[in-house]
N, C-alpha and C positions, 0 to 999 in steps of 0.2 A: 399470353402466359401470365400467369397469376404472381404478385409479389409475395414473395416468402412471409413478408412481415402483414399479409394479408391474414394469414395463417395466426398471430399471436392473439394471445387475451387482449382484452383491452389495457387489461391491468400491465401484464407483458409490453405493451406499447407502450403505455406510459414510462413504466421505469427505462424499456428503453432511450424515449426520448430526454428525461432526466438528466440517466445517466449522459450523457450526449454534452447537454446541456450546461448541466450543473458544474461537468469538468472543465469543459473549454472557457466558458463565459463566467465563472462562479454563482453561486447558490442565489446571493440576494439578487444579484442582475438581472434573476431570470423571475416571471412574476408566470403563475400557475398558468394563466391562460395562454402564455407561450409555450408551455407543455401542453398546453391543451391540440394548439395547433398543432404543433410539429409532433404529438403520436397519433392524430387523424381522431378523436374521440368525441363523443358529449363531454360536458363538463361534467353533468351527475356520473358521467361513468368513472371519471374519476376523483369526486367523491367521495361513492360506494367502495373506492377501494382503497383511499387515501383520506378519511376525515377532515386532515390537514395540511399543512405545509410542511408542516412539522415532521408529521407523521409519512410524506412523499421523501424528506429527506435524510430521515432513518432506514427506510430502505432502502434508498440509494446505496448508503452508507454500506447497511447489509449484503448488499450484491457486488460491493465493492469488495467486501472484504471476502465473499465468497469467490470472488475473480482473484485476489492478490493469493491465497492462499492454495488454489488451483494452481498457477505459476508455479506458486513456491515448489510446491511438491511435484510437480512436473522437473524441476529443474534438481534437486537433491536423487530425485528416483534415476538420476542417471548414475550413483555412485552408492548405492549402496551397502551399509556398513563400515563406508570409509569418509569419518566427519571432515577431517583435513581436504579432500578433494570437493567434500559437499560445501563448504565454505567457503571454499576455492571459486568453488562453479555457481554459488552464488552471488558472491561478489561483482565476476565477471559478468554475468549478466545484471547486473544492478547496474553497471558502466554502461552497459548496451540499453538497457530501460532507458536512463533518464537520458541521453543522446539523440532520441529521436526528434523527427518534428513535431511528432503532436504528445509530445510530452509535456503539460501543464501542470508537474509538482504531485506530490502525498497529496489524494484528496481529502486524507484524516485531519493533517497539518493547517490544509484549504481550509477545512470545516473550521477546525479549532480559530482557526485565526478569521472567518469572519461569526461564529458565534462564542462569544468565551462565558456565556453562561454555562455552566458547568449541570445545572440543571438539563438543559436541552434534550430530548431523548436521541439528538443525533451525535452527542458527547458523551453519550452512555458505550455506543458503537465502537467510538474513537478511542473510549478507554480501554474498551474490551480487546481490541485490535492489537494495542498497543503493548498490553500485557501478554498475550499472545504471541506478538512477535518475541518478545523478550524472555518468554518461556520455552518457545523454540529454537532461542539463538544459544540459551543455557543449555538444552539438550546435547549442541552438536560439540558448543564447546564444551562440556563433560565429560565429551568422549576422545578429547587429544588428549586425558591426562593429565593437563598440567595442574600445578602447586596451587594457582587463586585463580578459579574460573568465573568469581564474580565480576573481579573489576576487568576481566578481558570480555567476559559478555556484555559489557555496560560500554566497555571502549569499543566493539563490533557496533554494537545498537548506536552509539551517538556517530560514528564513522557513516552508518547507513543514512540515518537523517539525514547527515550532511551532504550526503551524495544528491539526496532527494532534495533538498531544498536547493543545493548549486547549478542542479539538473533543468530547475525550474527558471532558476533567476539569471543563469549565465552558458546555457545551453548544451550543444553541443561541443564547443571549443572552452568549455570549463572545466574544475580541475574533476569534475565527477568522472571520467575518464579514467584520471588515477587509481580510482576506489580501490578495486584488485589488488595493485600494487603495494596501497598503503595498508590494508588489510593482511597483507601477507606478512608485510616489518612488524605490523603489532604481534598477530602470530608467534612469529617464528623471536620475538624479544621474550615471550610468555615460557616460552619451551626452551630457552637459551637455560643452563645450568644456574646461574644466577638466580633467575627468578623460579626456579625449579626448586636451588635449597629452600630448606625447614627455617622460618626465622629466627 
């Protein structure tokens, strides 16, 4: 019986192995020609489809965020039109994300924190990700309504990082468990009549 992964590109092999890779062990740990082995390739082959290291861990990057944002919308498409429940149900699984065992952290966060050239074209990724996330969290909250949906989109966004980074550092028995919970008290203080009135 033939391996599935018999079936990919080469180039497909490699980012698989990468990604694999580059999550569990971090980016510099890993030196090309351990990718090389573990996706079964020539080196020229990957190469011909990665120039660089650089350039292997912008794609990475890329396919991550093609993965994170696949979830996302998988996980909002169960409530739509209703932002309150899609914030809800994102949350809730953001508790369940980082809980796992092979949950080793934001690999944006990862990247940033082992390259902080800002240069890097895999910090171009992580910028773009980031804005991204930040322009879809102002969407939903846009739609409860309330009085200042900046600073509550800003207080969702820094609540998620922190789910992700306690996810990493303090696991399953961490407070990222909470997230739901404490995401609902920001919530529902935004939509309390207070911060509802006109200043």
């Amino acid at each position: 019986m033939n391996d599935p992964a018999d079936k990919l590109s080469a180039r497909d092999r490699i980012l698989a192995a990468a990604n694999d890779l580059f999550y569990r062990e971090g980016i510099r740990a890993i030196g090309i020609d351990t990718v090389i082995e573990r996706a079964g390739v020539a080196k020229m082959s990957l190469y011909r489809a990665f120039p660089s290291k650089d350039d292997l861990i912008a794609a990475f990057l890329e396919m991550r965020d093609r993965m994170y944002w696949e979830w996302w919308d998988s996980v909002v498409a169960r409530h739509p039109g209703e932002p309150r429940r899609q914030l809800r149900a994102l949350f809730e699984a953001v508790a369940k994300r980082t809980s796992g065992p092979q949950y080793r952290g934001c690999p944006f966060v990862n990247m940033s924190v082992e390259f902080p050239d800002h240069a890097h074209p895999g910090r171009h990724v992580v910028a773009s990700h980031m804005e991204e996330l930040r322009r879809r969290l102002s969407v939903l909250v846009e739609g409860l309504g309330v009085a200042q949906p900046k600073p509550l989109t800003d207080q969702l966004m820094l609540l998620l990082e922190g789910a992700y980074s306690a996810g990493n550092t303090m696991g399953a028995d961490g407070p990222s468990a909470s997230v739901a919970a404490c995401a609902e008290i920001i919530i529902n203080a935004h939509l309390s009549p207070v911060l509802s009135r006109p200043a």
